[in-house]
N, C-alpha and C positions, 0 to 999 in steps of 0.2 A: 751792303750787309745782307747774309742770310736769313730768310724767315722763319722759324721754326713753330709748328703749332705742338702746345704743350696743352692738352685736354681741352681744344677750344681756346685756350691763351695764345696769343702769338706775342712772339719775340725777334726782337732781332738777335744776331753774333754772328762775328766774325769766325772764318773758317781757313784752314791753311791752301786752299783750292781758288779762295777771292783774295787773300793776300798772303801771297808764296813769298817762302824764304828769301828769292833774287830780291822780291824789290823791299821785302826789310830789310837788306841788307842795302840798298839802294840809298832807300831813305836814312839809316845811318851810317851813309859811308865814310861823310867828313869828322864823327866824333869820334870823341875816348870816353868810352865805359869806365867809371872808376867805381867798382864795388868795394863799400867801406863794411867792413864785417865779415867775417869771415866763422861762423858759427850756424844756426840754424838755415836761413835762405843763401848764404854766401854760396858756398861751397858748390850748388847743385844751379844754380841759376848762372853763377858764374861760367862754371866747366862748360856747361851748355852753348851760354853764349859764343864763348871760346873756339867749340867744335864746329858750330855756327858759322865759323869763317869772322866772327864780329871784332872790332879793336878796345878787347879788354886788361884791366890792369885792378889791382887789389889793396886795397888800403887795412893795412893791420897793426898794430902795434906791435914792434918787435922784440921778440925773447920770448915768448910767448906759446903755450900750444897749439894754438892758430894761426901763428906764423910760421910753424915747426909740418903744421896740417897743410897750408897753402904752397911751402915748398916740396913737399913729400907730391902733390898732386901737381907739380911741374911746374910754378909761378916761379920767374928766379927773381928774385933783388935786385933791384938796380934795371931792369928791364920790365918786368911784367909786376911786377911785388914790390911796392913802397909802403913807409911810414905812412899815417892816415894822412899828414898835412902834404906831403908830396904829392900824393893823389889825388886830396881834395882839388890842388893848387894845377895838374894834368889834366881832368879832369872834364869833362863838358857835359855830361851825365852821371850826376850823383846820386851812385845808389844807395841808399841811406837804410841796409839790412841788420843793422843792430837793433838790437832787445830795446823793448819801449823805452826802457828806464837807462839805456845805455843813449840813449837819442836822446834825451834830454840833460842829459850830463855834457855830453858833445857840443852841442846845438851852436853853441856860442864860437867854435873852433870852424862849425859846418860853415852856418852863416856871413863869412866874413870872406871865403871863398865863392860865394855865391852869387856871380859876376854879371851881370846885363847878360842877355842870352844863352844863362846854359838853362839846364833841366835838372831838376830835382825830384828824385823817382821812391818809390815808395814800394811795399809788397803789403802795407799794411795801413787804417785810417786813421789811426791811434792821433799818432802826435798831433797831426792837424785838425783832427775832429776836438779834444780835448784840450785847445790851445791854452783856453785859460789856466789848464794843472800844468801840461807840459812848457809854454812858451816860445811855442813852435811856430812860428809866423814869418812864413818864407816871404823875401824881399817882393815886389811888386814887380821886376823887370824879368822874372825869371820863369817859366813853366814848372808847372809841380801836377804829376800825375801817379798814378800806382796800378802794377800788374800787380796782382795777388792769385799764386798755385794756390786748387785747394788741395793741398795737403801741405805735407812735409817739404820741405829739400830733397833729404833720400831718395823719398818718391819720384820728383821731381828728375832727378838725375839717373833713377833706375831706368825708368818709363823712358826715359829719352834714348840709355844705350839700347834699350831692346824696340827702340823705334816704334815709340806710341808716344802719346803726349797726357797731361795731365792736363783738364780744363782748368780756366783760369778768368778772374774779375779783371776789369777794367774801368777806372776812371779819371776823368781829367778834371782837376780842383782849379785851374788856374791856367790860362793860355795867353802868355805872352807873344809870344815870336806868330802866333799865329799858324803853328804847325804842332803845337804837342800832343793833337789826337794822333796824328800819324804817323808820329815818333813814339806815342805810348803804344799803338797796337802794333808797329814794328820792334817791341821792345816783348812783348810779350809772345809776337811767335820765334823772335829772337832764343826765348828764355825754353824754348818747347813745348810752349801749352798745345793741346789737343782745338778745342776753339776756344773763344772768346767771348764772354758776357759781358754787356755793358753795366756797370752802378755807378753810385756816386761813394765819397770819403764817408759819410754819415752811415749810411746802408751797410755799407761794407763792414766797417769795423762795428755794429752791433747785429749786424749778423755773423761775424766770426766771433764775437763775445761771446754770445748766445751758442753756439756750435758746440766750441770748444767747453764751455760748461754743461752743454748738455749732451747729446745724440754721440758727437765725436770722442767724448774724453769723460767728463763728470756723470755725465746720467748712463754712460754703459759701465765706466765700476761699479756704483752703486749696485744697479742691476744687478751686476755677477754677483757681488757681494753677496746681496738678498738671497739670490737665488740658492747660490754655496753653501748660506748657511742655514737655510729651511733641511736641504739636502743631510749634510751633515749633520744636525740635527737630532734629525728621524734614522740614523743609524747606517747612513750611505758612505761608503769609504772615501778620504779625499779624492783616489784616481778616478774612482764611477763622476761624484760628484764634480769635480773640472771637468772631466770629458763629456759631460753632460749640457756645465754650463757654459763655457767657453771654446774648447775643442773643434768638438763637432759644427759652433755656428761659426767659427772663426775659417777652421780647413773646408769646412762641406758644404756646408749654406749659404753663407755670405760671399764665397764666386759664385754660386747660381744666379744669386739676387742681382751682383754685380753683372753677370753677363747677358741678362735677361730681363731683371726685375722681379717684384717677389709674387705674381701672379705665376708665373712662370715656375719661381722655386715652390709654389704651393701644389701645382699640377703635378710637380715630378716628384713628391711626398706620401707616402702611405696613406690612404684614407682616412686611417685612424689621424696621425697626424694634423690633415688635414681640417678634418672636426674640429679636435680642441684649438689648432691655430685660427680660426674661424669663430669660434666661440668666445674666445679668450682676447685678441686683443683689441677690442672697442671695451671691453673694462677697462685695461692698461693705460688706453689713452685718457678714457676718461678720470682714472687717479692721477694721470701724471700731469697732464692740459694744466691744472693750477700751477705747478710746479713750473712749467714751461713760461706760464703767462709772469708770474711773479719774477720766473730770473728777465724773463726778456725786459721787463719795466726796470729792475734793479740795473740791466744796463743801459737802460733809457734814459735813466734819470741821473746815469754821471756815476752813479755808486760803485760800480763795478771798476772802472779806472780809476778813481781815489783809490779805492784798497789795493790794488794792483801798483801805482802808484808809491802810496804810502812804506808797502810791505816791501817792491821789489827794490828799493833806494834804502833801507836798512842796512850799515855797515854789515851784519849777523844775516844777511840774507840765506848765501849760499848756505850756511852753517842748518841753518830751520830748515831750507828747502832739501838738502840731503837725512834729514831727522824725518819729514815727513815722504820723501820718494821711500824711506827705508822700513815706514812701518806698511808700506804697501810693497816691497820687496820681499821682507819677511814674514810679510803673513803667511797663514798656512795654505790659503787658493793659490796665490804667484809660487812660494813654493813646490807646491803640485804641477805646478804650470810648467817649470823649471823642468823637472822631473820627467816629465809626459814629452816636451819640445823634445831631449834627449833620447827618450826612446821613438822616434818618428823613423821611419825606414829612410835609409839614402837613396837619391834620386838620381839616376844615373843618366 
């Protein structure tokens, strides 16, 4: 493994230069990939593999938009494209990319397929971390390990055709056969990560808990929110006020920050700017630090997957969760959002 120093921290990870595509593909030359899901992680981890050279197959239930989705993107039936049970039953690495709450409704169909030496793979720590709510307790005979992109799918599958890779977690909960680290991080440059970090199941999914409720998803609407509506307010029109709070950090800033880091995007800033960015966010941190510490313990302490749990196994799920994506649809910032993406000049 590579060493990398992180401000006097050193770390190890893996890198595509110490473990190159041939010999991931080496080390799973005798299995069958069978990706069960085909919605968020399926689709982009899958394809990848795919392009990879790797012997992949897709587990979906059929009639379905995601079986409608996985033959539109080339899987045929009967060859590459099975029922979940035909696959699971194919199978020698099961990828198990369905929605928490769809893994725990499965579990019982998974587990029965789950044979003295295969693998059982993961993109997330949920189930096995939370076994007591999920009931997720892979057999004793079998490996169970998890690559987790950090991001999306999308990402994941953009990054890959334009020939970059999206970093990615790694960890191995359980080694059987006595080879699952080397089949997990051949699975993961398999998938196109950029490199590899080591964690564990526990780490892992309460820090993508944590993420996703704050920095990544929850604590930057709020943010815009705040900020949108001080703006509008005091008399700012929605186009000044989005372009102000979102526009501009999402098109112009935040690639600086991404290609550099934000020392970098602060150097190539107006001075003015400079100032108040300087000024201003060791406040921000210090309002927000409570906020950060209280979700991070709320998903310490189990709370955060109960409710997650609880709400996303509601017959009426979907029903809520498109009521509540729509009142952040139609507000009047995403509306301006809308508006403004639309007039962006084409890129030729």
């Amino acid at each position: 493994m590579a060493k990398l120093n992180f401000g006097g921290v050193e770390e190890e990870v893996v890198t595509r230069e110490e473990f190159p595509l041939e010999k991931a593909r080496e080390v799973l030359s005798n299995e069958t990939i069978a990706v069960i899901g085909y919605g968020v992680q399926g689709p982009g981890q899958s394809l990848n593999m795919r392009d990879n050279g790797f012997n992949v197959i897709v587990g979906q239930r059929k009639g379905g938009k995601s079986w409608d989705k996985a033959v539109a993107d080339g899987w045929v039936p009967g060859e590459t494209l099975f029922d979940i049970e035909e696959a699971l039953a194919k199978g020698t690495i099961i990828c198990y990319l369905l929605s928490d709450a769809a893994q725990i409704e499965l579990w019982p169909t998974v587990k029965k397929h789950l044979t003295a030496g295969k693998s059982l793979y993961f993109s997330h720590g949920f189930g096995v971390t939370y076994k007591d709510q999920t009931g997720i307790v892979p057999p004793a005979d079998v490996d169970v390990y998890l690559v987790a992109p950090k991001g999306s799918g999308t990402s994941l599958r953009r990054l890959f055709v334009e020939g970059k890779g999206l970093n990615s977690s790694f960890a191995v909960f359980q080694d059987a056969t006595g080879k699952a680290r080397e089949k997990c991080i051949a699975m993961g440059i398999g998938v196109g990560s950029g490199y590899l970090f080591e964690t564990d199941f526990y780490r892992e999914v309460t820090s993508d808990l944590t993420g996703e409720r704050g920095t990544l998803m929850g604590a930057i609407q709020g943010i815009f929110a705040a900020q949108y509506e001080v703006l509008r307010s005091n008399g700012h029109t929605p186009s000044e006020a989005f372009n102000e709070t979102v526009e501009e950090l999402t098109q112009s800033l935040m690639p600086l920050v991404a290609e550099n880091g934000m020392d970098w995007m602060y150097a190539n800033c107006s001075t003015t700017a400079q100032r108040g960015a300087l000024d201003w966010w060791k406040p921000f941190r210090d309002a927000t630090k409570p906020v950060f510490e209280q979700l991070y313990n709320s998903v310490k302490s189990g709370e955060q997957a109960t409710i997650s749990i609880t709400r996303n196994s509601q017959p009426d799920y979907r029903v809520k969760l498109e009521a509540e994506l729509a009142e952040l649809r139609e507000s009047e910032m995403w509306q301006a959002g809308s508006t403004v993406r639309g007039l962006r000049p084409e890129r030729n």
